[in-house]
C-alpha positions as a LaTeX table, in Angstrom:
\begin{tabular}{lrrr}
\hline
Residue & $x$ (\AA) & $y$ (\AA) & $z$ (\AA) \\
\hline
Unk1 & 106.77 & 147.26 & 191.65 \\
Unk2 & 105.97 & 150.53 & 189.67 \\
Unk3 & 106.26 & 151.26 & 185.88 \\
Unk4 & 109.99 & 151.32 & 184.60 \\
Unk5 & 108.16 & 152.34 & 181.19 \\
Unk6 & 108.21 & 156.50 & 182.27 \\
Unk7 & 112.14 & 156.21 & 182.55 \\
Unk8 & 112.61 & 154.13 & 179.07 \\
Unk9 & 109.89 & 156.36 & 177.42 \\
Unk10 & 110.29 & 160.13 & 178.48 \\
Unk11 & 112.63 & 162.39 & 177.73 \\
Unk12 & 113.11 & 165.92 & 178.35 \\
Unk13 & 111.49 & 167.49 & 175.91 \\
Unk14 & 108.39 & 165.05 & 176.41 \\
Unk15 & 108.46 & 165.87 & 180.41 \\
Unk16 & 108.73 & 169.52 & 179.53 \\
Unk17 & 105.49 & 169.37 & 178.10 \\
Unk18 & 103.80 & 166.49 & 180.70 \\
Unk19 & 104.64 & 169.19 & 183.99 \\
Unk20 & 103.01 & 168.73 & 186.77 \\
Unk21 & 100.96 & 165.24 & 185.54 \\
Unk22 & 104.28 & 163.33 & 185.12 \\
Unk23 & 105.22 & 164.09 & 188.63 \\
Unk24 & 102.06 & 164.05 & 190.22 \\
Unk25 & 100.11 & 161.33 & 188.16 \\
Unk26 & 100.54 & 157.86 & 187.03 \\
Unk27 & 104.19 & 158.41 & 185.03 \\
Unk28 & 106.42 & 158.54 & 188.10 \\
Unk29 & 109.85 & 159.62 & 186.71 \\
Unk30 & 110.97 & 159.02 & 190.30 \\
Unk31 & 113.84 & 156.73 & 190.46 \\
Unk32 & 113.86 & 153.44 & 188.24 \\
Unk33 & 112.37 & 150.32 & 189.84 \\
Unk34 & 114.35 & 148.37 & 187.24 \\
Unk35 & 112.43 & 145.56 & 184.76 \\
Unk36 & 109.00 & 145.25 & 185.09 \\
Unk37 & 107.34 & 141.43 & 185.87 \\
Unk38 & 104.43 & 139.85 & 183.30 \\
Unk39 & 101.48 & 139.56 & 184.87 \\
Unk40 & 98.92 & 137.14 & 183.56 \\
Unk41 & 97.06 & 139.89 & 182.02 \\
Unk42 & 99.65 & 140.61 & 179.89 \\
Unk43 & 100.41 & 136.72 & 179.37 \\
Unk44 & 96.79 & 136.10 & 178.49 \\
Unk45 & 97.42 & 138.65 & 175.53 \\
Unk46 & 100.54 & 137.60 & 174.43 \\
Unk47 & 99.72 & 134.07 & 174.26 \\
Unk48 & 97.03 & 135.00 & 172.32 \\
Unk49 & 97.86 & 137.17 & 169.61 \\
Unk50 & 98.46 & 136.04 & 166.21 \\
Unk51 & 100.04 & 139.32 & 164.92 \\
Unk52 & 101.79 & 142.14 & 166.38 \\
Unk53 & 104.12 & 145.11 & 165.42 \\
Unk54 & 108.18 & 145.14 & 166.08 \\
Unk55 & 109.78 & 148.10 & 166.23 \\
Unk56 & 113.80 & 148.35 & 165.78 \\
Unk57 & 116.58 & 151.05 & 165.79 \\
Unk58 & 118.69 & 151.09 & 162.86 \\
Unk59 & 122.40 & 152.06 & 163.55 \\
Unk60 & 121.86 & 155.46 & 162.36 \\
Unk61 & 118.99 & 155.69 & 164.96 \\
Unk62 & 116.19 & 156.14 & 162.29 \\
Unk63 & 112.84 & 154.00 & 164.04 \\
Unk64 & 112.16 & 150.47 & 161.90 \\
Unk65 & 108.76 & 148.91 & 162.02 \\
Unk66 & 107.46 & 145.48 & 160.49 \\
Unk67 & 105.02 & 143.41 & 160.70 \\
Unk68 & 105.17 & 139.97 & 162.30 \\
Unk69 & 102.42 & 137.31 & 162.24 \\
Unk70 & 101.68 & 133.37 & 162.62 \\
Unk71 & 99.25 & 131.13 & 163.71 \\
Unk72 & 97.75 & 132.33 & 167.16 \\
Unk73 & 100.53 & 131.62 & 170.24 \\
Unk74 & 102.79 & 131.87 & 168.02 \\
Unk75 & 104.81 & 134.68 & 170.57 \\
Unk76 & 105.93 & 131.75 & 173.17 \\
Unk77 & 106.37 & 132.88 & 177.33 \\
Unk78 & 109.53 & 131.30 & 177.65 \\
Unk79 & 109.58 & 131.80 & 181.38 \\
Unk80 & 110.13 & 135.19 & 183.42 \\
Unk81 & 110.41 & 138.33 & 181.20 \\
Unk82 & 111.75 & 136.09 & 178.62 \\
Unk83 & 109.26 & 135.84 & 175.21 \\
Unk84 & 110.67 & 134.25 & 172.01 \\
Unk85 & 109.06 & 133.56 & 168.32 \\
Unk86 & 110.34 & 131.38 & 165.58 \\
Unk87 & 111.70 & 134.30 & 162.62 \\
Unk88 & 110.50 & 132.31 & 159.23 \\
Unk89 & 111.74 & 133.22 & 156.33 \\
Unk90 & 110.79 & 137.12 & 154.43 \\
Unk91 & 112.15 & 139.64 & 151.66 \\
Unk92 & 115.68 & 138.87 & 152.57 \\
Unk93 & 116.07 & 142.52 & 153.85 \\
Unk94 & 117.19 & 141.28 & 156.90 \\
Unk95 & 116.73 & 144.49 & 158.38 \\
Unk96 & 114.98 & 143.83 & 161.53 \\
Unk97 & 117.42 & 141.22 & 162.27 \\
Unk98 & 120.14 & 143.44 & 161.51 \\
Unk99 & 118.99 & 146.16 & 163.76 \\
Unk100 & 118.51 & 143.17 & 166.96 \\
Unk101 & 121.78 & 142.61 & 166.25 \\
Unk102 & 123.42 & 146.47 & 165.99 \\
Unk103 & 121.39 & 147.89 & 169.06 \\
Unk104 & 119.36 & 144.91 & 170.63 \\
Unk105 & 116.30 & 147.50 & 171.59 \\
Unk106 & 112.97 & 146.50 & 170.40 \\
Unk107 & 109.17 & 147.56 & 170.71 \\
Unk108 & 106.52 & 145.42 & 170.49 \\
Unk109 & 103.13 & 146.45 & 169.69 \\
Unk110 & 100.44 & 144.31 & 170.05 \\
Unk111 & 96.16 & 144.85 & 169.90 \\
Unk112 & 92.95 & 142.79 & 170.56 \\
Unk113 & 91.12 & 144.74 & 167.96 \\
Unk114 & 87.84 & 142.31 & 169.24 \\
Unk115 & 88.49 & 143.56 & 172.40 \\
Unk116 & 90.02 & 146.87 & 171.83 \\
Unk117 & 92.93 & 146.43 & 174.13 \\
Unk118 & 96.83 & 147.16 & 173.00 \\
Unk119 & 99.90 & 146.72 & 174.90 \\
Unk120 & 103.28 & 147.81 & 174.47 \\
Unk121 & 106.24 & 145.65 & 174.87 \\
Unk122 & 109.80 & 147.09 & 175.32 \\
Unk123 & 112.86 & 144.84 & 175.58 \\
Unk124 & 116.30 & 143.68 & 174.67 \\
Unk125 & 116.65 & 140.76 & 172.07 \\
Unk126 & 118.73 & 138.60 & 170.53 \\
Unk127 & 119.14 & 137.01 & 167.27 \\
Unk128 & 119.70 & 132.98 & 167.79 \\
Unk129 & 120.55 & 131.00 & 163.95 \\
Unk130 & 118.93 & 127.72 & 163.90 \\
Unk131 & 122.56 & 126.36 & 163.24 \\
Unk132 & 123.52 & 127.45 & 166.53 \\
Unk133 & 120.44 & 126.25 & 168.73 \\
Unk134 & 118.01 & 123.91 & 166.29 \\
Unk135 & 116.42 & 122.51 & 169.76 \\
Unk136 & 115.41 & 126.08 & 170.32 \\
Unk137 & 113.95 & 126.89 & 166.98 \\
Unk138 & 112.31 & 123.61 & 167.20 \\
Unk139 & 110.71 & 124.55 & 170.37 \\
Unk140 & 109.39 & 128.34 & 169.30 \\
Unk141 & 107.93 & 126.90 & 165.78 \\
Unk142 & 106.30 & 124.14 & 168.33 \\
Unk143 & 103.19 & 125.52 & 169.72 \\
Unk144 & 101.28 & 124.36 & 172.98 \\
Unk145 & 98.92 & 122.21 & 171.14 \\
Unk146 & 101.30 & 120.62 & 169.10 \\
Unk147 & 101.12 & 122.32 & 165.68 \\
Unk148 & 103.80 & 123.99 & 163.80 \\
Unk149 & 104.29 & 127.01 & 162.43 \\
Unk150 & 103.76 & 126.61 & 158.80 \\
Unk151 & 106.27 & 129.25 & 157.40 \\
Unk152 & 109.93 & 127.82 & 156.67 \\
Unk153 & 111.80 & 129.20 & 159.80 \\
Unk154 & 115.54 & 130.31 & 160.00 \\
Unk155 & 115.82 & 131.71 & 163.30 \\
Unk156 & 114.99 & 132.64 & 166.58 \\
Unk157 & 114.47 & 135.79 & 168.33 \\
Unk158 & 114.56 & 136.22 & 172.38 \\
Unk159 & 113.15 & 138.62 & 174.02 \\
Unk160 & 113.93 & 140.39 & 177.53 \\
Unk161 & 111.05 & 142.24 & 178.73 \\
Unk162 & 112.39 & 146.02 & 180.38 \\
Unk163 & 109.22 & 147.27 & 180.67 \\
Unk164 & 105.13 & 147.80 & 179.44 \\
Unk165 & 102.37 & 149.75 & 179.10 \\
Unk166 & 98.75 & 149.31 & 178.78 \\
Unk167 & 97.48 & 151.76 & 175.82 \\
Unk168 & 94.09 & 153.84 & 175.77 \\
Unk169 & 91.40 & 152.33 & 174.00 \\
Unk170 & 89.70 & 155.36 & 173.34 \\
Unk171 & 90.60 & 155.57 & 169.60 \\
Unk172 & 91.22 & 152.24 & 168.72 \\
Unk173 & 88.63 & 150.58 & 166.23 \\
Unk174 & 87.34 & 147.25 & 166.26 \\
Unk175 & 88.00 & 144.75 & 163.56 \\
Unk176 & 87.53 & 141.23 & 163.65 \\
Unk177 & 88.81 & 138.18 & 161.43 \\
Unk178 & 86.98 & 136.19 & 159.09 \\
Unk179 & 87.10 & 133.42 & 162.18 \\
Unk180 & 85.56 & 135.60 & 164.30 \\
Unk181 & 83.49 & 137.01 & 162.32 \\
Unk182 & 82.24 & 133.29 & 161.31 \\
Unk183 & 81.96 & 132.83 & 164.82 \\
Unk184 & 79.56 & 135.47 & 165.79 \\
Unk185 & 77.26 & 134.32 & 162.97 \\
Unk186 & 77.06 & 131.01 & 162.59 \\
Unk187 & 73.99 & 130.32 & 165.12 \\
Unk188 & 71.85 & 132.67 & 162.51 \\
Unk189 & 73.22 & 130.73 & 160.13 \\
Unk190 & 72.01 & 127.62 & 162.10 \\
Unk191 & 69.01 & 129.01 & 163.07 \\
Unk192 & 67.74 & 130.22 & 159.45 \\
Unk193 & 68.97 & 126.48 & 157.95 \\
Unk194 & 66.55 & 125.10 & 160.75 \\
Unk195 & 63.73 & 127.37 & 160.20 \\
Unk196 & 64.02 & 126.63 & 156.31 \\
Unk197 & 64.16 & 123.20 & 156.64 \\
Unk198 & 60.60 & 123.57 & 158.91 \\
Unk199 & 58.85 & 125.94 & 156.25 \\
Unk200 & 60.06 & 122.94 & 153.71 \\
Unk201 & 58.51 & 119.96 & 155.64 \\
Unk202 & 55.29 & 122.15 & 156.11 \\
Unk203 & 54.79 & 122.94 & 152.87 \\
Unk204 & 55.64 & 119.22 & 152.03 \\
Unk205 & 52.73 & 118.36 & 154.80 \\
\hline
\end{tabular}
């Protein structure tokens, strides 16, 4: 099945200026193959991040970004092109929601800085109160291994996956978390507490 993200993405202006390579290259504006499938590489990602970016449309069509984050799975695979997170509690703007709930489009942005792969999400979603579907919100703030997600949760947000695109890497930056950082050094660390602890039983000798 080809990309449905050329037909959600382009417009005119933007294939104006794309000519030939939109019709000749990768971004097919031929038809619409209709709502792209995950693939495990993009389910290996997903299931992985611990942050990403959601974009929203306002009602007066203005672009609304925030930031989402939680411990790592915390964006569930519900099944399908269905992905849900448990919303916890924020600045009581509400704006986000209220956009889900005035136009239903979202973007998701999400990055392995480590890795220095990105992926773009596009979808429909839904706002679901945990009065009306607790079992739900219990399941989304429930993640694989058990845990829960620690912030005081008051909703949950479905997602219907229309369509996504790998980004370019070519500009984006590593950066790593303390955890990984910790990670990558921690055998020096071993390795210098060994050889100290030999220089200290020779001198001792």
């Amino acid at each position: 099945m080809g990309s449905r993200y050329p037909q959600l993405i382009f417009g005119e202006h933007a294939r104006r200026r794309q000519g030939e390579a939109v019709r000749s290259g990768a971004w097919s504006i031929d038809g619409d193959p209709g709502p792209q499938d995950l693939t495990e590489r993009e389910l290996a990602l997903i299931r992985g991040a611990f942050q990403f970016h959601l974009g929203t449309v306002t009602p007066h069509g203005w672009p609304y970004v925030q930031y989402r984050s939680g411990p790592r799975g915390f964006l569930r695979h519900l099944g399908a092109r269905t992905l849900g997170f448990a919303d916890h509690r924020g600045n009581q703007q509400y704006a986000s929601v209220g956009n889900i709930e005035s136009t239903g489009r979202v973007a998701l942005y999400l990055a392995d800085l480590p890795r220095r792969q990105r992926l773009k999400v596009f979808g429909t979603a839904a706002v679901v109160d945990e009065a009306d579907d607790p079992a739900l919100l219990d399941r989304l703030r429930t993640l694989d291994d058990g845990s829960l997600v620690g912030a005081t949760c008051e909703r949950s947000i479905l997602i219907e996956v229309e369509a996504f695109d790998w980004n370019c890497a070519r500009s984006l930056v590593p950066q790593y978390t303390e955890d990984q950082v910790r990670r990558r050094v921690q055998p020096y660390i071993d390795e210098i507490a060994a050889l100290q602890a030999e220089i200290a039983r020779l001198r001792e000798g």
